[in-house]
N, C-alpha and C positions, 0 to 999 in steps of 0.2 A: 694497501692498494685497493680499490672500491673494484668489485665485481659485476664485471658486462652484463646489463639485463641479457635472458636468454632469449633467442631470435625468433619469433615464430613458424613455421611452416607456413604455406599458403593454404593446406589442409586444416589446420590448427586455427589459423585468424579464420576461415569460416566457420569450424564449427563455434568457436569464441563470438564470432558475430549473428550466428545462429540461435545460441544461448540468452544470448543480451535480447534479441527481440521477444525470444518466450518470455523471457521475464517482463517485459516493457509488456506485451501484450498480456498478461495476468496482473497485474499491478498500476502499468500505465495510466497515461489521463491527469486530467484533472481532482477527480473525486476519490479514485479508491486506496491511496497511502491514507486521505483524510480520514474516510473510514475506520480502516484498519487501528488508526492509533485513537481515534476517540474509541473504540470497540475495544481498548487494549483497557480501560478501565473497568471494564464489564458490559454486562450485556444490559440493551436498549432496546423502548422498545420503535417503533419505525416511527411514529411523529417526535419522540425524543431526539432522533440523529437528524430528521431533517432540521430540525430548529437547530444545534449543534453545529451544524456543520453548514448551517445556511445553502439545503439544497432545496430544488423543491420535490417535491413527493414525485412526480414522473421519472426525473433522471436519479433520482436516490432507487428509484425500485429495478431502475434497470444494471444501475452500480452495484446492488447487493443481490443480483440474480445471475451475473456475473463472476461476484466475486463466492456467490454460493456455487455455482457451474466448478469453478476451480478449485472447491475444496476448502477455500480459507474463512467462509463465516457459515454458521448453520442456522438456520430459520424455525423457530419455534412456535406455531400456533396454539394461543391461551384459551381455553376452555371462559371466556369472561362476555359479561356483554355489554357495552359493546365488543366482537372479537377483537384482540389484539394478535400483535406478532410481537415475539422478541428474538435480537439479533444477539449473538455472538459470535466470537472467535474462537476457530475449530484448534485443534492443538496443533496439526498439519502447518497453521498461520506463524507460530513461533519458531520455526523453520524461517522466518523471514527478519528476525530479530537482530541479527550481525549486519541484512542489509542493509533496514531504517535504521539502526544506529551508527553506520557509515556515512549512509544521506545526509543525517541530521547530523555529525559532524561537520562535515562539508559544507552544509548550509551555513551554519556558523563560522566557518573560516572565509567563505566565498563572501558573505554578508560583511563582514569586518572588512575584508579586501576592497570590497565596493565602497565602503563606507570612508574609508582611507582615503581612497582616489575622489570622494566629491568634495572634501577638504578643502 
């Protein structure tokens, strides 16, 4: 016999929907999972990712000040001339590792789904 999902609280779905926006508001948007996962290959330096990720240099600086604000990439300035920067991901970011591998499950199932239906 299959087992009743458990019921929430109305204390419970808020703080659950409280949760969901922290995370949406750290991660959220358009740009910053993109980020995150071309940063998952190593560290870049900032004209690398905007070409990469096809942003342009204004909203890339304000996506990785952001996502440096919250801990998840750290910012390097090179000693080079012309100066560079180079980006990485902090260890704090692979804490996020079970989420984008859930996304990107889903994405693939939800994509297949869609794909199905235009048939």
């Amino acid at each position: 016999m299959a087992k009743e999902p458990k019921k929430l609280s109305d204390a419970s779905c808020k703080q659950a929907g409280l949760a969901i926006q922290d995370t949406l508001y750290v991660v959220g948007g358009k740009w910053k999972l993109v980020l995150i996962s071309i940063l998952r290959d190593g560290k870049k330096k900032f004209n690398e990712l905007s070409r990469e990720a096809g942003i342009s240099p204004r909203i890339l600086s304000k996506e990785l000040q952001e996502l440096e604000t919250n801990g998840l990439v750290s910012r390097k300035v090179c000693n080079t001339k012309p100066i560079t920067v180079e980006y990485e991901l902090t260890a704090y970011s692979k804490t996020l590792t079970e989420v984008i591998l859930a996304m990107h499950k889903w994405g693939v199932a939800h994509r297949k789904r869609v794909l199905r239906k235009s048939e």
